[in-house]
Short mmCIF file of the C-alpha atoms (twelve columns), coordinates in Angstrom:
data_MODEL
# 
_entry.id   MODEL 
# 
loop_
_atom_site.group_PDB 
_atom_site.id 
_atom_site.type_symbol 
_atom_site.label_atom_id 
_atom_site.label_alt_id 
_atom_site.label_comp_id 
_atom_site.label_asym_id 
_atom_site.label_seq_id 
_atom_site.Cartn_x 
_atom_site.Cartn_y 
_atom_site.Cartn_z 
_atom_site.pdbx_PDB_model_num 
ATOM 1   C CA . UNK A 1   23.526  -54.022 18.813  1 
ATOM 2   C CA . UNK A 2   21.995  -53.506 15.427  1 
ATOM 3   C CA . UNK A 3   18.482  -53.993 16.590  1 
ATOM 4   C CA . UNK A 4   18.494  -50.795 19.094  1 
ATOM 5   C CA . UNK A 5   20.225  -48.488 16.375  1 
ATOM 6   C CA . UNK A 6   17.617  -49.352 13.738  1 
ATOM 7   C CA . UNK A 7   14.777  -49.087 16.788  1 
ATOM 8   C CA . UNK A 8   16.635  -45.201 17.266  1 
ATOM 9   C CA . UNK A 9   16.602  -44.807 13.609  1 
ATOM 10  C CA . UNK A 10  12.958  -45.329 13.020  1 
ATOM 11  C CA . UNK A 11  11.838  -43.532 16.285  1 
ATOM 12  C CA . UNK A 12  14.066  -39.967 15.224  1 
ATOM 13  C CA . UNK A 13  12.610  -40.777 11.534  1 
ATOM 14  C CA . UNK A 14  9.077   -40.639 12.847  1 
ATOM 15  C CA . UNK A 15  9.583   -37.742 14.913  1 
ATOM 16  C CA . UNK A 16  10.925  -35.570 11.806  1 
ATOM 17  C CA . UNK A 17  8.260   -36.494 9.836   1 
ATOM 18  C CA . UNK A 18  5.604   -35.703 12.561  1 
ATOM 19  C CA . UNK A 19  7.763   -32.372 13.171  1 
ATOM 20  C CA . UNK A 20  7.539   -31.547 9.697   1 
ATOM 21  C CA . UNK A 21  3.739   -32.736 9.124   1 
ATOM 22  C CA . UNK A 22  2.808   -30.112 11.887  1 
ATOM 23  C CA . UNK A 23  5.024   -27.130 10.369  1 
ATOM 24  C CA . UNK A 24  3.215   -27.633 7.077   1 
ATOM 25  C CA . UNK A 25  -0.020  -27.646 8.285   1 
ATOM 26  C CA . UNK A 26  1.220   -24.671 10.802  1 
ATOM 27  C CA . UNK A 27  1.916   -22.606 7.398   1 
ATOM 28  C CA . UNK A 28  -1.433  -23.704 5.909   1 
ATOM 29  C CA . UNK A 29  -3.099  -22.582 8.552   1 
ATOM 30  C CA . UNK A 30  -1.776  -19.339 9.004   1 
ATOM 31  C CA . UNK A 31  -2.444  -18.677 5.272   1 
ATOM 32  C CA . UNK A 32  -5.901  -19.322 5.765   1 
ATOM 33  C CA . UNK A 33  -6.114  -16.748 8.809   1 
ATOM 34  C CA . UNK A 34  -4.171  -14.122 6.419   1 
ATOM 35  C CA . UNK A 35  -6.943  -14.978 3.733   1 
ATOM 36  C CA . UNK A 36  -9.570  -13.736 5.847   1 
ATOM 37  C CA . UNK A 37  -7.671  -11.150 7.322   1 
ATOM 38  C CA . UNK A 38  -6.917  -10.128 3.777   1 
ATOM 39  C CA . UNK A 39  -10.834 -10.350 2.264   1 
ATOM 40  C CA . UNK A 40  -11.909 -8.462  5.516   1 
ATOM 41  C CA . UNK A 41  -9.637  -5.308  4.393   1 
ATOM 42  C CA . UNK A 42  -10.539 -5.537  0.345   1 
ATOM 43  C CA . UNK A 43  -14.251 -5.906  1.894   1 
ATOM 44  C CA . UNK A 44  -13.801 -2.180  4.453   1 
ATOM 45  C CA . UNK A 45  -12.039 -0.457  1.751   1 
ATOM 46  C CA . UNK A 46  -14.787 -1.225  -0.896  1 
ATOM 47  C CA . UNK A 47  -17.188 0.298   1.566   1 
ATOM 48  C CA . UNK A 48  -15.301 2.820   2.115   1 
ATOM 49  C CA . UNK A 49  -14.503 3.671   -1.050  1 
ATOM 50  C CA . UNK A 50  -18.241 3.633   -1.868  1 
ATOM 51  C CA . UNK A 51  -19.324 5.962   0.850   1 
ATOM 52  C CA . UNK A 52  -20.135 9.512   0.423   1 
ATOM 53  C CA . UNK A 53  -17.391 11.814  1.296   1 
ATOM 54  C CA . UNK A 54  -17.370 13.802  4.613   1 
ATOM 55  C CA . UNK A 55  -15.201 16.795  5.602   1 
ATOM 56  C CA . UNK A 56  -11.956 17.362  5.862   1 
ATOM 57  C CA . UNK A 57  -12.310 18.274  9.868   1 
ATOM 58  C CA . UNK A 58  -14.157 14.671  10.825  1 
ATOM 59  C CA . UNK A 59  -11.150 13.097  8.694   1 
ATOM 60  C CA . UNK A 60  -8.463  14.936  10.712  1 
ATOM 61  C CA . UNK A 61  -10.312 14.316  14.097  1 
ATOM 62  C CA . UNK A 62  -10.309 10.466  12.951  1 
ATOM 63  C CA . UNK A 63  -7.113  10.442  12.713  1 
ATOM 64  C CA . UNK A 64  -5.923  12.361  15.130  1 
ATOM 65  C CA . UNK A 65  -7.795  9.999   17.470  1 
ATOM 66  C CA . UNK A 66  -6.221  7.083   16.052  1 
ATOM 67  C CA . UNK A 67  -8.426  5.979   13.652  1 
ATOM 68  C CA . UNK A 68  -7.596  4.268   10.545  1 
ATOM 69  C CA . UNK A 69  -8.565  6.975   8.098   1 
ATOM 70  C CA . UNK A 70  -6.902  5.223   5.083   1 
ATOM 71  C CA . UNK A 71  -8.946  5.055   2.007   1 
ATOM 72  C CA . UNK A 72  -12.157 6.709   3.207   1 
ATOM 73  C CA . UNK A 73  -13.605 9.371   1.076   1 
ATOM 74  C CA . UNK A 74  -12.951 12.980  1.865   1 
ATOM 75  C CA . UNK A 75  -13.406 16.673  0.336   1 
ATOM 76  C CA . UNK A 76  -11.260 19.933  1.491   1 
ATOM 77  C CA . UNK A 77  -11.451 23.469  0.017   1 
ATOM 78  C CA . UNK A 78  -8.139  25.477  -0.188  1 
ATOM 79  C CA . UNK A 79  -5.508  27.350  -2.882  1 
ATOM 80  C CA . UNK A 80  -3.226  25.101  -4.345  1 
ATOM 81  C CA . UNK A 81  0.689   26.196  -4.220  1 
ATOM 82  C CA . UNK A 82  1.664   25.074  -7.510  1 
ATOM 83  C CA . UNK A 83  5.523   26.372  -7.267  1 
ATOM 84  C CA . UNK A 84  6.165   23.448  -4.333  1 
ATOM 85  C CA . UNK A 85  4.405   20.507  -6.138  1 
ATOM 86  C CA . UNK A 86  6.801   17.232  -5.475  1 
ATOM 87  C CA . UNK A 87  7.014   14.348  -8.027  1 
ATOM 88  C CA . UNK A 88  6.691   10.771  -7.358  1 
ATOM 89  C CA . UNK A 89  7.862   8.184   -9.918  1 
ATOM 90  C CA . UNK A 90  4.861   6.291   -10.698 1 
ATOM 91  C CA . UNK A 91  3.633   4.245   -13.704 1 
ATOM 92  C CA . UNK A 92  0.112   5.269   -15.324 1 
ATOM 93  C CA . UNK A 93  -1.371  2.430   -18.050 1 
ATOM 94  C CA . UNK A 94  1.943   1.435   -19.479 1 
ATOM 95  C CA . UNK A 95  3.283   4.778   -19.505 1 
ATOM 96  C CA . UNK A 96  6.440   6.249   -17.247 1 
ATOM 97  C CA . UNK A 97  5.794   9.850   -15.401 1 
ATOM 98  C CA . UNK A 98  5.317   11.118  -12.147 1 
ATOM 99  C CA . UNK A 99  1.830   11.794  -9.412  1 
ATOM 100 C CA . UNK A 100 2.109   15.301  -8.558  1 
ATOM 101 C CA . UNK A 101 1.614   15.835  -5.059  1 
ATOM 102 C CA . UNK A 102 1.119   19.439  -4.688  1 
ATOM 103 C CA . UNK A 103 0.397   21.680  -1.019  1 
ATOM 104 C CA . UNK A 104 -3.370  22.747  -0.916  1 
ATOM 105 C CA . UNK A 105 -3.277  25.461  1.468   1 
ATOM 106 C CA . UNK A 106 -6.267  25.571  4.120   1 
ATOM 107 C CA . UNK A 107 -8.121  28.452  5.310   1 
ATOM 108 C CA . UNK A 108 -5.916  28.284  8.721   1 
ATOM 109 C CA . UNK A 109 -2.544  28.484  6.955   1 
ATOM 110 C CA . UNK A 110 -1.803  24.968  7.121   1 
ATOM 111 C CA . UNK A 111 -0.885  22.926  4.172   1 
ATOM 112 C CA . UNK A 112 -2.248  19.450  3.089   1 
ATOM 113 C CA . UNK A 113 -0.623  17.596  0.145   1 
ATOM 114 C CA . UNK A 114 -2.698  16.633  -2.441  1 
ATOM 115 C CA . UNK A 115 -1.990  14.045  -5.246  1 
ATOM 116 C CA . UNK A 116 -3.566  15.534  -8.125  1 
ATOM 117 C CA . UNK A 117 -2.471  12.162  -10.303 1 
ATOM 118 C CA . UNK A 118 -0.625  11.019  -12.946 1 
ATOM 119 C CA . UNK A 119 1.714   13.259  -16.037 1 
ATOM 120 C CA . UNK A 120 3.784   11.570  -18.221 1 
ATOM 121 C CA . UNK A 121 7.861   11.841  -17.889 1 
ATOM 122 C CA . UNK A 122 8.073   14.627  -20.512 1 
ATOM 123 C CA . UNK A 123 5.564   16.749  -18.371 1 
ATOM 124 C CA . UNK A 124 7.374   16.509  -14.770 1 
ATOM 125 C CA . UNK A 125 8.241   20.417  -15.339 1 
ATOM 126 C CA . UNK A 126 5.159   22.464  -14.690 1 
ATOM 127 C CA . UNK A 127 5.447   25.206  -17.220 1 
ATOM 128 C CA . UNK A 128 4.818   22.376  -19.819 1 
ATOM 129 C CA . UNK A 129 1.482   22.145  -18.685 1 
ATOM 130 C CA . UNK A 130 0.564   25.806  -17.258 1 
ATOM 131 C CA . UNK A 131 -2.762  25.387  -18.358 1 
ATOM 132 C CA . UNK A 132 -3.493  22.216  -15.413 1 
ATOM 133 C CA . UNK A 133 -2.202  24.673  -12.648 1 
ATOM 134 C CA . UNK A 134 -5.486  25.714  -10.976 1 
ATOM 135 C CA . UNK A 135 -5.693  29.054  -10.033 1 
ATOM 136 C CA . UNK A 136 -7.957  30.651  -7.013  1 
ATOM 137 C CA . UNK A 137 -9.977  28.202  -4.459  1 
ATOM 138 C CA . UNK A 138 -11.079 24.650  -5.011  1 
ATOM 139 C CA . UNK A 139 -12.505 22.103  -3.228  1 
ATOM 140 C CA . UNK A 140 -11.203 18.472  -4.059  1 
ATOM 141 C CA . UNK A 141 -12.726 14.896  -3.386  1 
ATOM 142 C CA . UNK A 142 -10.967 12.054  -2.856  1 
ATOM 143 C CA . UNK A 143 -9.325  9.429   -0.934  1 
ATOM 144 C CA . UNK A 144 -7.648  10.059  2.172   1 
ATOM 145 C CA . UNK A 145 -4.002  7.898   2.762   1 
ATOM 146 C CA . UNK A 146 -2.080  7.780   5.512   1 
ATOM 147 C CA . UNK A 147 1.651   9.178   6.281   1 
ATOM 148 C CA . UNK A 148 4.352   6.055   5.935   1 
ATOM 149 C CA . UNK A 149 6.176   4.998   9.163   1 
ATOM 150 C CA . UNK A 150 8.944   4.935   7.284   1 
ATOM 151 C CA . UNK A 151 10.688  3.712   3.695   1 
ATOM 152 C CA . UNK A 152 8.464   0.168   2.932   1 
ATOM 153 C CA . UNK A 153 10.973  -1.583  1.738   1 
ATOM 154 C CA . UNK A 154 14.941  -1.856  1.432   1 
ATOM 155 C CA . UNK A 155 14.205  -2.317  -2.538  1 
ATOM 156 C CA . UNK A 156 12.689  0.918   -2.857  1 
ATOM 157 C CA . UNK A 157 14.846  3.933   -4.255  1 
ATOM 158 C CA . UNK A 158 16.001  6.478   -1.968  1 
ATOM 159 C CA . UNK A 159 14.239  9.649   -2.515  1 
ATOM 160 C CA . UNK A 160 16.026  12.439  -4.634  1 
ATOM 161 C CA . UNK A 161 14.948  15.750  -2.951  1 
ATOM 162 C CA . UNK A 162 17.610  17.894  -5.009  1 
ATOM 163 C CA . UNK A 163 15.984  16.439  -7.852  1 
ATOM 164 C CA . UNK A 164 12.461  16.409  -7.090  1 
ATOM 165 C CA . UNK A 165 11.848  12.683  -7.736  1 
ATOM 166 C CA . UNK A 166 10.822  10.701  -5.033  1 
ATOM 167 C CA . UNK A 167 10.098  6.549   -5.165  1 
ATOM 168 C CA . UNK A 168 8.116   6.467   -1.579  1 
ATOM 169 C CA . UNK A 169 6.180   8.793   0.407   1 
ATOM 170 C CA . UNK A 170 8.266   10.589  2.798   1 
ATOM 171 C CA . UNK A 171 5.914   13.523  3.748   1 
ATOM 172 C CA . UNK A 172 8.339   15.021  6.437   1 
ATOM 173 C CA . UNK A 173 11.112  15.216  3.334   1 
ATOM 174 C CA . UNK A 174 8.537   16.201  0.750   1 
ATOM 175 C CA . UNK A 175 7.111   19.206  3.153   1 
ATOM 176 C CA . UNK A 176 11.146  20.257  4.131   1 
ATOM 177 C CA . UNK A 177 12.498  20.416  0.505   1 
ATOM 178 C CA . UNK A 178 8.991   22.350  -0.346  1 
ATOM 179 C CA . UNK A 179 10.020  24.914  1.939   1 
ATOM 180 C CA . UNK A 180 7.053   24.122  4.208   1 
ATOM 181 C CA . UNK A 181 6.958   23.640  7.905   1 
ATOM 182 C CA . UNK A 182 6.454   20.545  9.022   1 
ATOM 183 C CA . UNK A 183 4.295   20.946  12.252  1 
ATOM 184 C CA . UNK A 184 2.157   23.171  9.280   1 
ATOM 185 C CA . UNK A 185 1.532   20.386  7.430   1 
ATOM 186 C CA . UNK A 186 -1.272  17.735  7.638   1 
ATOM 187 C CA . UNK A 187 -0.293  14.042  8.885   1 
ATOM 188 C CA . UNK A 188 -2.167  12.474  5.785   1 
ATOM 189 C CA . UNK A 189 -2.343  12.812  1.987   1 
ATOM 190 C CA . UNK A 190 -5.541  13.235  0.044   1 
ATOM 191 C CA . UNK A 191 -5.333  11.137  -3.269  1 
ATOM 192 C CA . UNK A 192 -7.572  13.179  -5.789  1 
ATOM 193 C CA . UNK A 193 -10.720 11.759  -7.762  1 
ATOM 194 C CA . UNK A 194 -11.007 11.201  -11.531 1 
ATOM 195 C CA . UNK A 195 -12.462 14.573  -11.856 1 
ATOM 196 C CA . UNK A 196 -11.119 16.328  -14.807 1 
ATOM 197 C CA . UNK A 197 -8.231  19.227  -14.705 1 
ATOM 198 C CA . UNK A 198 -7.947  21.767  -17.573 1 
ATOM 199 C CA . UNK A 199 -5.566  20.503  -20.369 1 
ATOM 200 C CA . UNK A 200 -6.083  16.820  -19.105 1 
ATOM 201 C CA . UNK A 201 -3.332  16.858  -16.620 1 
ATOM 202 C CA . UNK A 202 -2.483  15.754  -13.735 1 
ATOM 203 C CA . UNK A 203 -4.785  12.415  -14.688 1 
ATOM 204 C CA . UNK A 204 -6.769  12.248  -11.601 1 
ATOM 205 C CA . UNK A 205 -8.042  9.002   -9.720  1 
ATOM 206 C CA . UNK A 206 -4.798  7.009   -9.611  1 
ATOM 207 C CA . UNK A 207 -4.958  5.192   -6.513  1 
ATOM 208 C CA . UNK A 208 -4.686  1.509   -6.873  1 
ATOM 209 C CA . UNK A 209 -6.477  -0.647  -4.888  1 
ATOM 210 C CA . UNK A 210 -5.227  -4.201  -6.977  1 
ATOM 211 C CA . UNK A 211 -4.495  -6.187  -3.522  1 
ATOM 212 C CA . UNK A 212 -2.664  -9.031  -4.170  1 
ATOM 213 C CA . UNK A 213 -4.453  -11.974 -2.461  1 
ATOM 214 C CA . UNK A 214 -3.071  -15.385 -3.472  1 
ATOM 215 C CA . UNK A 215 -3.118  -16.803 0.462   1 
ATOM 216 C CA . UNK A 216 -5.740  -19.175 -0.663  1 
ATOM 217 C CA . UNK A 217 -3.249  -21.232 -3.485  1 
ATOM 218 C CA . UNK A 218 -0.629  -20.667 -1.086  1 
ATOM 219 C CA . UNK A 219 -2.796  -22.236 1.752   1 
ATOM 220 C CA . UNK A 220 -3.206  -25.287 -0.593  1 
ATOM 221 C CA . UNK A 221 0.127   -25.675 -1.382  1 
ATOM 222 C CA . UNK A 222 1.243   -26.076 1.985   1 
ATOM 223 C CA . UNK A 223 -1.784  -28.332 2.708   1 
ATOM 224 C CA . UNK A 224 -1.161  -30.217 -0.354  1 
ATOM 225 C CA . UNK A 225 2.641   -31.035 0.703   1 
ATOM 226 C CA . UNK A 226 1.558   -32.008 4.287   1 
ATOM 227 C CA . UNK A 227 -0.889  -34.478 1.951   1 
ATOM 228 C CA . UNK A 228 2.200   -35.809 0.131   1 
ATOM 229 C CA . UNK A 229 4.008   -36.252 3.040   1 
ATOM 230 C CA . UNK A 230 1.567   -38.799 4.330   1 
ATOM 231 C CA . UNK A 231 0.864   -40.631 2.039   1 
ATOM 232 C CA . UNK A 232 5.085   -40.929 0.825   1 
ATOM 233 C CA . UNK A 233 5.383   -42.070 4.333   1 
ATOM 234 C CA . UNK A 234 2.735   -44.360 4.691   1 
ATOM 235 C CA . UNK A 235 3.627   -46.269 1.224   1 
ATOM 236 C CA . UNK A 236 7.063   -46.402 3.082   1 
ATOM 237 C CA . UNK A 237 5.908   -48.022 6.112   1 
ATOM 238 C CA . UNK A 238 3.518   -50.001 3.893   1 
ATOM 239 C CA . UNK A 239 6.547   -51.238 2.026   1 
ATOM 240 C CA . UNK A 240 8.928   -51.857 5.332   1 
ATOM 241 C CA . UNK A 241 6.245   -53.900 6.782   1 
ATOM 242 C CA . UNK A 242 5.973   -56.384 3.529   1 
# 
C-alpha cells in the first residue's frame, strides 16, 4: 500500500512543479511582449514629438476618424477665456501648484482647452498673476492629448468642481462647471509648449513623457525563478535517487 501512495505523491509533485515551471515562464514571456510593446510607443511618441506641427483641422479630422492623435504636435489660433480657466493639482520640479487649463475660443465659437502649464499653489487665483492672462488672439503650439474614458484609477482624488481643483482630467466636468457647452467643446486637450508667457506664468511645456519601462528586470525575474525552480528540483531528484 505504501508503494502506490508514494508513486501518487511523486507523480502530483511533478505535475505542480511542471504547472508552475510553465506559469513562470508564461509571465516572463508576456513581459517580454509588453517590453516591446512598451519601446514601440516611447519610439512613436519621440517621433512624434519631433515632428513639425500641423493644424489644428488635420488634428481634429484625425481624431475624429479614430486616429490616435495623442502626443503629436499641433498649433491653433483663438482668444483665450481667462475667467473659466480650471486647475489641476500637479507637481512642477519639487514644487506644489496647479496646470491651468484654460478655454481657447476658435474662430467658429467652439472652445478647446488649453493647458497653458504649471503656477505654484500661492498663484491658483488669477488676479495674482494678471499680467500672464493673454489678451487678444494667439496662436499656440503644442502637444495634442486625448479626452480620458474615464477616472484612471480608484486612487486618484475625486475632482472638486465647487472648488476648482481637479486630480484627473474630466473634460465633460471641467467644460460644465466652466459654464461651457459640452457638444461646444473639442474632444481633446492641447498641452502648450515651453514658449514663454508674460510674468513667467503659467510655466509652459509640462507634459511628461518619463514612461516607466522596467518589463525587462521584471521579465528576468520571472525567468530567473523558473531557473531556480529547476535546478531546486533537480538537486532534489538528484538527492532522492542517491
Amino acid at each position: 500500500m505504501p508503494a502506490p501512495r508514494s508513486r501518487a505523491g511523486r507523480a502530483a509533485g511533478v505535475v505542480l512543479v511542471l504547472a508552475a515551471f510553465a506559469v513562470l515562464v508564461s509571465l516572463g514571456t508576456w513581459q517580454m511582449q509588453r517590453l516591446h510593446w512598451k519601446e514601440a510607443l516611447i519610439g512613436a511618441i519621440a517621433e512624434r514629438r519631433s515632428a513639425p506641427a500641423v493644424s489644428f483641422d488635420k488634428i481634429e479630422a484625425m481624431a475624429a476618424a479614430g486616429g490616435d492623435i495623442d502626443y503629436r504636435t499641433v498649433y491653433v489660433s483663438g482668444v483665450y477665456d481667462h475667467g473659466k480657466e480650471r486647475h489641476f493639482f500637479a507637481t512642477h520640479e519639487g514644487r506644489t501648484g496647479f496646470y491651468v487649463f484654460t478655454p481657447l475660443m476658435l474662430a467658429d465659437g467652439r472652445a478647446i482647452f488649453v493647458n497653458r502649464g504649471f503656477v505654484p499653489f500661492e498663484k491658483k487665483d488669477a488676479s495674482t498673476r494678471a499680467e500672464g492672462q493673454i489678451a487678444g488672439s494667439v496662436t499656440i503650439n503644442g502637444l495634442a492629448r486625448p479626452k480620458l474614458s474615464g477616472k484612471p484609477s480608484s486612487l486618484v482624488p475625486d475632482n472638486d468642481a465647487a472648488k476648482n481643483i481637479f486630480y484627473w482630467k474630466d473634460l465633460d466636468t471641467m467644460a460644465d462647471s466652466a459654464g461651457l457647452a459640452s457638444d461646444r467643446v473639442v474632444s481633446f486637450f492641447i498641452d502648450a509648449d515651453a514658449s514663454d508667457n508674460p510674468g513667467g506664468l503659467p510655466i509652459g511645456g509640462v507634459t511628461q513623457f518619463d514612461l516607466p519601462n522596467n518589463h525587462l528586470q521584471y521579465a528576468l525575474t520571472w525567468y530567473g525563478l523558473a531557473a531556480a525552480l529547476v535546478a531546486v528540483s533537480g538537486i532534489y531528484i538528484y538527492r532522492r535517487r542517491r
